[in-house]
C-alpha positions in Angstrom: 18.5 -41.2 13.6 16.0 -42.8 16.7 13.4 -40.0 16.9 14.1 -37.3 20.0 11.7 -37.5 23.4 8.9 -35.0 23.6 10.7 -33.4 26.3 13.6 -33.2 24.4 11.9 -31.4 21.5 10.2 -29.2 23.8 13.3 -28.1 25.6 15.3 -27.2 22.6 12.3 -25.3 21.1 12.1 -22.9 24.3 15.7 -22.0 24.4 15.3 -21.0 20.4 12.4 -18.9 21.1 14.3 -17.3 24.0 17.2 -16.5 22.0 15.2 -15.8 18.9 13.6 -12.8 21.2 16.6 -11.7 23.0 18.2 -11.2 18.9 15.1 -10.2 17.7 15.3 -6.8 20.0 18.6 -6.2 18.9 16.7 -4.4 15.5 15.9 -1.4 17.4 19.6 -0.8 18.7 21.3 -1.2 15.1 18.0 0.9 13.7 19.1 4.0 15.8 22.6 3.6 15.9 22.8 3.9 12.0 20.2 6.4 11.5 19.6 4.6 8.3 16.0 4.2 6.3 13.6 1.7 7.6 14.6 0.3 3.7 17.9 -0.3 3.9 18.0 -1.4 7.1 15.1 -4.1 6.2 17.1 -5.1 3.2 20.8 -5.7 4.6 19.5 -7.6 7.5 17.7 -10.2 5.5 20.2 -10.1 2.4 23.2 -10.3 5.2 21.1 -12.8 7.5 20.6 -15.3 4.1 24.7 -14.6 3.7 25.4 -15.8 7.4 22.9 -18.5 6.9 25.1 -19.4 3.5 28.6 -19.9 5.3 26.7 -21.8 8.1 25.8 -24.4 6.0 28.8 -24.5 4.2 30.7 -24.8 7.1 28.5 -27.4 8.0 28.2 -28.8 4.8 24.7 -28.8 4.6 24.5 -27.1 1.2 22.4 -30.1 -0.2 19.3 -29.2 1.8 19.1 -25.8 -0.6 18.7 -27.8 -3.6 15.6 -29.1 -2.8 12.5 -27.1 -3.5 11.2 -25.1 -0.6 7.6 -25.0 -1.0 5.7 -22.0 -1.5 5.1 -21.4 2.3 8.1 -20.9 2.9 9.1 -18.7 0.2 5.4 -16.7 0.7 6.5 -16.4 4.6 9.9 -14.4 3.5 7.4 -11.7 1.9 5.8 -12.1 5.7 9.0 -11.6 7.1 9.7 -8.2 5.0 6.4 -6.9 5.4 6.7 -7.4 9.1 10.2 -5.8 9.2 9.4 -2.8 7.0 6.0 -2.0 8.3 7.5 -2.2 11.9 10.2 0.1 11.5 8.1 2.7 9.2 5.6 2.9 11.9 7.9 3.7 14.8 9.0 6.6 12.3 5.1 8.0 12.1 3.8 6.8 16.1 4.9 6.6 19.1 7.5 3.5 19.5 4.7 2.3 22.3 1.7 2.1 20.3 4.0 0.5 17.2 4.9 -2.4 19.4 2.1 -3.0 20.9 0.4 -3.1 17.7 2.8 -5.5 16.4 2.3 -7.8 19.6 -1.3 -8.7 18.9 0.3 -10.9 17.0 1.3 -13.8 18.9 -2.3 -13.8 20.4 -4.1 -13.7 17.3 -1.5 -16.2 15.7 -2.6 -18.5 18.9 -6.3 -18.3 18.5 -6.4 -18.8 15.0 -4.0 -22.0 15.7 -6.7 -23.0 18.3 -9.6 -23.0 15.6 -7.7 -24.4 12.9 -4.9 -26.0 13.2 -6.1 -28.2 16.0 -3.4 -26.9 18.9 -6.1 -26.5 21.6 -5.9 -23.6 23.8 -6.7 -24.8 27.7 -7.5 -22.4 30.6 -3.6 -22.6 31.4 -2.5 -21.4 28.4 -5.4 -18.1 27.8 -5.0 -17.1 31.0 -0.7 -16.9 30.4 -1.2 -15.6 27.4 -3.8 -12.8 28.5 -1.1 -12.4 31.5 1.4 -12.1 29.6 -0.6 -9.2 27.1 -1.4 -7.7 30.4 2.1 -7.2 31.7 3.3 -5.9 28.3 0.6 -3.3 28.4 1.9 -2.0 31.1 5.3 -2.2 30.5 4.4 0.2 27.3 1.7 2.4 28.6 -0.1 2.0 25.4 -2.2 5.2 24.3 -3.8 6.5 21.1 -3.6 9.8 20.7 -5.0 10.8 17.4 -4.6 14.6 18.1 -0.9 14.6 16.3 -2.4 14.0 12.8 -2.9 11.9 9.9 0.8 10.5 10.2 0.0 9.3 13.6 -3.2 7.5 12.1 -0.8 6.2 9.0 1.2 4.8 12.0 -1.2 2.7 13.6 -2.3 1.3 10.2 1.1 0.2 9.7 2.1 -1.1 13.4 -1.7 -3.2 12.4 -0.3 -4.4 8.8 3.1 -5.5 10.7 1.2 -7.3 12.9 -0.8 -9.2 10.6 2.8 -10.3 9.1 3.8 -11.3 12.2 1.5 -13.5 13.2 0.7 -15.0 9.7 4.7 -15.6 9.7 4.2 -17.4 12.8 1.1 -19.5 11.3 2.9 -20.5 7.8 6.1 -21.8 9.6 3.8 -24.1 11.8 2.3 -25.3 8.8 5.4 -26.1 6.6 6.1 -29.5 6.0 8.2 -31.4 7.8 10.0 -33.0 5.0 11.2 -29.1 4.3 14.6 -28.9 6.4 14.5 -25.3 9.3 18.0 -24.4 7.3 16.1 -24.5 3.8 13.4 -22.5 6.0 15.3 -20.5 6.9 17.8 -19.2 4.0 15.1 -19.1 1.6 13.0 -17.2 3.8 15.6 -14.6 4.4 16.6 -14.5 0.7 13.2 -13.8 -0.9 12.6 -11.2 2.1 15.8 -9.6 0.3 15.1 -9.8 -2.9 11.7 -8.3 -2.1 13.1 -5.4 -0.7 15.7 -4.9 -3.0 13.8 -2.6 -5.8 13.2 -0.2 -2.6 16.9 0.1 -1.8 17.3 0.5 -5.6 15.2 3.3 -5.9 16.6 5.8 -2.9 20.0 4.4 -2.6 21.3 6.0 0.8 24.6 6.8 1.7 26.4 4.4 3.7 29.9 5.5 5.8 32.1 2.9 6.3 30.9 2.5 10.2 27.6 2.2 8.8 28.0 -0.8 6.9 29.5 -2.6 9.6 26.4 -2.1 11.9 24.5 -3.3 8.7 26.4 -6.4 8.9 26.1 -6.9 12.8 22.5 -6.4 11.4 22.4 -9.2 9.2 24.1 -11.6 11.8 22.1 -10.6 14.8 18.7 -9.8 14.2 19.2 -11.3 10.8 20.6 -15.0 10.7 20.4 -16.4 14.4 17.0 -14.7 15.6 15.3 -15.8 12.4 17.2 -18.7 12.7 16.1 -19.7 15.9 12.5 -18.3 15.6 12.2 -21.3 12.7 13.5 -23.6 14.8 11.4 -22.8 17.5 8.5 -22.8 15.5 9.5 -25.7 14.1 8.5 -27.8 17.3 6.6 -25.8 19.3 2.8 -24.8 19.3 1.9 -21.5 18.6 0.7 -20.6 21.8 4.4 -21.2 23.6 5.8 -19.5 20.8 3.5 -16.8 21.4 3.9 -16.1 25.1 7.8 -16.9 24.9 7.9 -14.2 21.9 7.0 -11.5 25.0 10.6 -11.8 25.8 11.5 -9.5 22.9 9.8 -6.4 24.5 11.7 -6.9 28.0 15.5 -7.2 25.5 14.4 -4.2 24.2 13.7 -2.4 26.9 17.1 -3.8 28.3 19.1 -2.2 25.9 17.8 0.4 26.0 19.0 0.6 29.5 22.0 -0.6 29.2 23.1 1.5 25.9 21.0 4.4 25.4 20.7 5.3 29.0 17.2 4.7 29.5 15.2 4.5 32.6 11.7 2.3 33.6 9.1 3.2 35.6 7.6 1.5 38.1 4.5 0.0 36.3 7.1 -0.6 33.4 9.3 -2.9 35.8 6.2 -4.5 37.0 4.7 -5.4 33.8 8.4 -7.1 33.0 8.2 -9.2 35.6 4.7 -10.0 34.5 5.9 -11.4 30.7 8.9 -13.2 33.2 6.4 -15.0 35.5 4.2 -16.0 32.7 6.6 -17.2 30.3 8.7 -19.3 32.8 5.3 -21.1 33.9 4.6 -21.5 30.4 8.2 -23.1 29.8 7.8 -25.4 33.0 4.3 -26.4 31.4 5.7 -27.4 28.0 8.7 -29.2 29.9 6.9 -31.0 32.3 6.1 -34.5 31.5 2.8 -35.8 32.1 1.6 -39.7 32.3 -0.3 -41.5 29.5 -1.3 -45.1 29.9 1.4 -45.2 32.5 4.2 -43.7 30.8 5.6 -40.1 31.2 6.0 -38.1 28.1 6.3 -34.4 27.7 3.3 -32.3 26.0 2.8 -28.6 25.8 -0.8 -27.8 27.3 -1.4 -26.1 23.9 -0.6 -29.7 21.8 -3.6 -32.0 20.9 -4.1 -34.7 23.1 -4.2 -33.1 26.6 -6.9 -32.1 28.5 -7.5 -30.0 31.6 
């Protein structure tokens, strides 16, 4: 197969990070629909998202590609993926759901900067000052505050929403570093899997309840935010730099706050609306950026601002 244009690459890598952050907010809906343990609700959506991914490749009979060894980044980066889920969830039970995720958002920045310093995907003035807009808008849209005065579970909160991020971005980081010879389905089933099977002595040792509504919310769990956003976030990452990734990942907070909208009733303020349309601005630049094609030696090819090679 002749190798795909830059621009190509670059547009098929945005659309998965959009749709890996529209699916990625879907957690919070199936998390307070069911009620359910930060636990249980980590395990079935990996254990049900490595399921979907199963049938997908049977279906496409790409089975083979799981019968080739991994590599330990990408079976380390499913204890990232837990550890991000679980740490997320338990801090939005101990803080406030604002401070959790904005915690947790560091990530893509840090995850950006450290990719600057050593991975070689050099950070131009476009790209901080998207990024820092984009930060800037989602600090607005959560009116982040610390509040210590409710206690040492408040304080056990932040530490967590701060672990989660750390997961986050290092989840990121690996999956930019994964060979290429590793297929994103392998990536992505074996990530999921030993998420599962990581979390599976937890559900073991509290075994909740589950009605029979329950557990098929759990699976709507496992497809959703489970198999295509994890899917797709792979994918992405897979051909994007960290820094798009990073800024694009801002879209989850705006899904989020769209559901909640649109299901639980919820209403925005003003400085919430204009910090959404803050991450929007931002992350559609950033998009046109990446997709843009830019002339070398006379001929156009497409490169993010972020990828080696390009200067101011």
């Amino acid at each position: 197969m002749p190798p795909q244009p830059a621009e190509t690459m670059n547009l098929k890598g945005i659309v998965a990070a959009l749709l890996s952050a529209l699916f990625m907010g879907t957690i919070g809906v199936f998390s307070k629909i069911t009620g359910l343990p930060a636990e249980t609700v980590t395990f079935f959506r990996l254990f049900f998202g490595a399921g979907f991914m199963l049938l997908f490749l049977v279906a496409c009979r790409q089975t083979g590609c799981l019968r080739r060894w991994p590599t330990w980044p990408v079976l380390i980066n499913g204890g990232m993926l837990s550890g991000f889920i679980i740490f997320y969830v338990q801090a939005m039970n101990l803080t406030t759901m604002a401070n959790a995720i904005m915690l947790v958002y560091l990530a893509p920045l840090t995850a950006s900067i450290f990719a600057h310093f050593f991975l070689g995907e050099r950070l131009n003035r476009a790209s901080v000052l998207l990024i820092a807009t984009a930060l800037f808008g989602f600090a607005m849209m959560m009116e982040f505050r610390i509040d210590f005065s409710s206690g040492s579970n408040h304080f056990a909160g932040i530490c967590l929403a701060a672990l989660a991020s750390c997961c986050y971005a290092a989840f990121i980081l690996i999956n930019r570093t994964i060979k290429e010879h590793v297929h994103v389905y392998s990536r992505t089933f074996y990530q999921l899997l030993t998420g599962a099977i990581i979390m599976l002595p937890f559900l073991v040792a509290g075994p909740p309840a589950i009605s029979t509504i329950n557990w098929l919310w759990l699976i709507g769990t496992g497809l959703f935010p489970g198999f295509l956003a994890i899917l797709f976030a792979v994918v992405a990452l897979s051909t994007l730099p960290a820094a798009t990734f990073g800024t694009l990942a801002y879209f989850e907070p705006i899904a989020v706050i769209a559901f909640g909208w649109l299901i639980f009733n919820e209403t925005l303020a003003p400085l919430q609306i204009a910090g959404c349309l803050l991450i929007l601005g931002s992350g559609v630049f950033k998009t046109w950026l990446s997709a843009r094609p830019v002339t070398v030696k006379g001929c156009p090819v497409a490169l993010d601002p972020a990828e080696p090679g390009r200067s101011d």
